[in-house]
N, C-alpha and C positions, 0 to 999 in steps of 0.2 A: 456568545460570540456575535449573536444578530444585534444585541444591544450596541457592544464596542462596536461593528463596523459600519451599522447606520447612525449611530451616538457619532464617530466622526465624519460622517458625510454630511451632516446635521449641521455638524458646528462649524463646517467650513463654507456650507452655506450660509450661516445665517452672518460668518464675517465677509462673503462677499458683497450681501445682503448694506452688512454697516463700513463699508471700508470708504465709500464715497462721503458718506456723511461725515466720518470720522477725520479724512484729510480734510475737507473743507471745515471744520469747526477748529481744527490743530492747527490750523494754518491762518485762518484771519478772523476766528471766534466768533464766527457766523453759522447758526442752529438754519440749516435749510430744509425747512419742513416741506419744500419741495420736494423735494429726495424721492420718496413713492410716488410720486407722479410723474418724474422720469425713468422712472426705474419701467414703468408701463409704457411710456411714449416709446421707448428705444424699442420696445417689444411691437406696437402697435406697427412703426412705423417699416418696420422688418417685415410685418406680414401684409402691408401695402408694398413696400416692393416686390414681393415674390407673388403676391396676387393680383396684383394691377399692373405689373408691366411683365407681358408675358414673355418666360425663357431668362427673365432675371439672374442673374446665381446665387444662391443661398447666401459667402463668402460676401460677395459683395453688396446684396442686400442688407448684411449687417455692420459692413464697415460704414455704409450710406448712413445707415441709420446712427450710429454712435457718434459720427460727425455732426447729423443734425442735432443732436442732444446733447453735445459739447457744446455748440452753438448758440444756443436755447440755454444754457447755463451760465455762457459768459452773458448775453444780453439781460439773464435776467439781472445779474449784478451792476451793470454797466448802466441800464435806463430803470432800475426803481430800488435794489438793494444800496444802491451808492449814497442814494440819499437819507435812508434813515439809519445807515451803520455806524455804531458806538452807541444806539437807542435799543438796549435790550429787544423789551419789550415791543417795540414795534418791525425788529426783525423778526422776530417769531410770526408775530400777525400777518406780517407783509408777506412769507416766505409761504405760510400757511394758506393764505389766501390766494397765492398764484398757485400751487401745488392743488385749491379746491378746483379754482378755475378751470384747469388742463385737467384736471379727473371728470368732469363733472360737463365739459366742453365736451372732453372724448364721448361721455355715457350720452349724450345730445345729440353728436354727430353720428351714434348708431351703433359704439362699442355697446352692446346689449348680447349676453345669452351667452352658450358655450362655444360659439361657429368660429370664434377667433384662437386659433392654436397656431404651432410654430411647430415645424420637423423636428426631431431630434438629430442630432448628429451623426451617430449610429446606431444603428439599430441591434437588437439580442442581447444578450445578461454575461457574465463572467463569476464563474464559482469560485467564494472565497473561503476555504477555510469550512464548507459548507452550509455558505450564505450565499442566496445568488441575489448578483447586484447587476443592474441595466446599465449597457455604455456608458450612457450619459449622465450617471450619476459617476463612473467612473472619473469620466470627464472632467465633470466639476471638483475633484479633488485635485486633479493634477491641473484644473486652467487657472485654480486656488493657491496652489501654492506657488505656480508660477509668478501669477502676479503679484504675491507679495515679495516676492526674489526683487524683479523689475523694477518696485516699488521705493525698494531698499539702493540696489542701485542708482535709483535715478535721482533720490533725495538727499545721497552720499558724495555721487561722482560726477555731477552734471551741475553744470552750470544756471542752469533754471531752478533744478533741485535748489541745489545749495542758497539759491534768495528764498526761494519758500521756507527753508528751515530755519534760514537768517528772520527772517519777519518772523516766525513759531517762536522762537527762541528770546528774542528783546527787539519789537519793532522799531522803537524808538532807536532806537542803534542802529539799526538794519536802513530806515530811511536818511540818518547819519551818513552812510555810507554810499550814499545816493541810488538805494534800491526804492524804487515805487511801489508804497502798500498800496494802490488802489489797482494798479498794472497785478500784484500778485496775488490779489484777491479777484480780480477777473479769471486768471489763469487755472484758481483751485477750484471755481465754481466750474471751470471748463472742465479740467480732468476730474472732478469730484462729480459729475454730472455724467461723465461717459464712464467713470465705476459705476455709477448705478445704472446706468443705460445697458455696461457690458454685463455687469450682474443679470440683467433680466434677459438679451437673448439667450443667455448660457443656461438660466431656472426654469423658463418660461415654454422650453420645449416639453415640462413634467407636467404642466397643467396646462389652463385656458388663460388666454389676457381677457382678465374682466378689472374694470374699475376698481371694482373692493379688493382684488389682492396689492394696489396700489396703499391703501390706506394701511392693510396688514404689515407691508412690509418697511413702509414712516413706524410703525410701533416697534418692531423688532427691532430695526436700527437703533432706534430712540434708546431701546431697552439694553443692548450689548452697549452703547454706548454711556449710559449711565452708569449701569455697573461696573463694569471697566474703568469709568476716568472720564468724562469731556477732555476730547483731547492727546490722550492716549493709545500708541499704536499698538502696545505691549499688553494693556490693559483690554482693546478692544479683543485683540484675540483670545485671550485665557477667559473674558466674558461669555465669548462667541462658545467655548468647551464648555462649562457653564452651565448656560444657558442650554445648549443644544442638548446635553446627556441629558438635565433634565425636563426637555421635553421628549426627548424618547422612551424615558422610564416611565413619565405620564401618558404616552402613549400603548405602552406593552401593557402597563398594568392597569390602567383606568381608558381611557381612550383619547382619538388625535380630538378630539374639540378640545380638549384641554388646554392645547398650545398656546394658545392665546391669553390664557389666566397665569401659565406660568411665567408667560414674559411678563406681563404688569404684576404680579406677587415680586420678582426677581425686582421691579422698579420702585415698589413697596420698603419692602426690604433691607434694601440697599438706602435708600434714603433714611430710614429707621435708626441702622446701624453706623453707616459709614456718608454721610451726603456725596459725599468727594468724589465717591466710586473705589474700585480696590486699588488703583494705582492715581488717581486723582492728586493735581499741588496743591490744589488748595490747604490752607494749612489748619490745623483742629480747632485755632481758636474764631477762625473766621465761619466755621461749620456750625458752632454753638452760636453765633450770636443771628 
């Protein structure tokens, strides 16, 4: 029973972990290897407001903070991602190396050591079943699947939605129809940028904001998103199950340092068998060549 109910709290973490990256790559096929290094600003910037301007409120320290991280998402697409988009390779490099920047900025300007944590939301456990589990992991299941509900909604029945899935779908059509792919790639980097910002004040209350949980969590992404599909919503969550039981079965039976290996085995793997990912378009003859 401790396996199944931290086996799913696992893997709803680690889709809330890939859900930013995963719209932002489904939507203007832009790999934002920034992704962990906002996923840390939204946290960082959460615990400068509640420490440095005293009587702050928790709520609205976090709302502050995921706006600036929306922010900081769109600009980064607007002044340097714009220019080398439809160049693979040098989105990667470029996304990579602002995402080293703001990690690396942060560990400079003094993010060092364990002193930087965030409150949990509530505090004390809840017995399940005869598993006891803390609030805030609680939490994170139901703030999980809400926002995949929201998600769904907003990409179905809104009008903003419906041009991002329009450009997902056959941009060439979509700009036909006098949608702006550069306007909606602005936009995915905005809300792809405040999932991983809201990803981390929501994680970020379980551990410390240090630097390197910033590069951990660009891996994990990376990794539910490869096996899954680039691209895929469907694919990143049944990844996200995955991946997460078997990191909890390497953890019950061998130990948690392992986590790390089974994402990159999982990324191994998958490229081995299937390149595409489990739900991946790309089609088998392009996979072989």
């Amino acid at each position: 029973m401790e396996i199944i109910v931290y086996g799913i709290i696992n893997s709803i973490t680690l889709s809330l972990m890939a859900l930013g990256f995963t719209l932002v790559y489904s939507i203007s096929r832009l790999p934002n290897f920034a992704h962990g290094a906002l996923y840390i600003t939204a946290g960082y910037f959460t615990w400068l407001f509640i420490n440095k301007f005293a009587g702050f409120p928790y709520p609205f320290a976090i709302i502050a903070a995921l706006a600036l991280t929306s922010i900081i998402g769109a600009l980064i697409y607007r002044f340097i991602l714009i220019r080398v988009r439809g160049m693979e390779i040098s989105e990667i490099i470029a996304s990579y190396a602002i995402g080293l920047a703001i990690l690396e900025g942060l560990r400079w300007g003094g993010l060092r050591g364990m002193t930087f944590t965030l409150p949990t939301f509530v505090t004390g456990s809840f017995n399940i079943m005869g598993v006891s589990v803390d609030y805030q992991r609680i939490i994170i299941v139901g703030v999980g699947i809400f926002i995949f509900i929201v998600l769904y909604l907003f990409t179905h029945f809104n009008r903003i939605g419906l041009a991002l899935r329009g450009i997902a779908q056959d941009e060439r059509a979509a700009m036909m129809l006098g949608i702006d792919s550069d306007m909606t790639a602005i936009v995915s980097l905005a809300i792809g940028s405040g999932l991983a910002g809201f990803a981390g004040v929501v994680l970020l209350p379980l551990g410390n904001i240090i630097v390197e949980v910033g590069y951990n969590v660009l891996i994990f992404a990376i990794a539910v998103c490869v096996v899954g599909g680039l691209g895929s919503w469907g694919g990143t969550i049944i990844a996200s199950f995955v991946i997460g039981f078997a990191q909890i079965l390497t953890e019950f039976f061998l130990s948690s340092h392992y986590q790390m290996v089974v994402a990159l085995l999982a990324i191994i793997i998958i490229l081995l068998i299937k390149p595409s990912g489990l739900f991946g378009k790309q089609k088998e003859l392009e996979e072989r060549v």
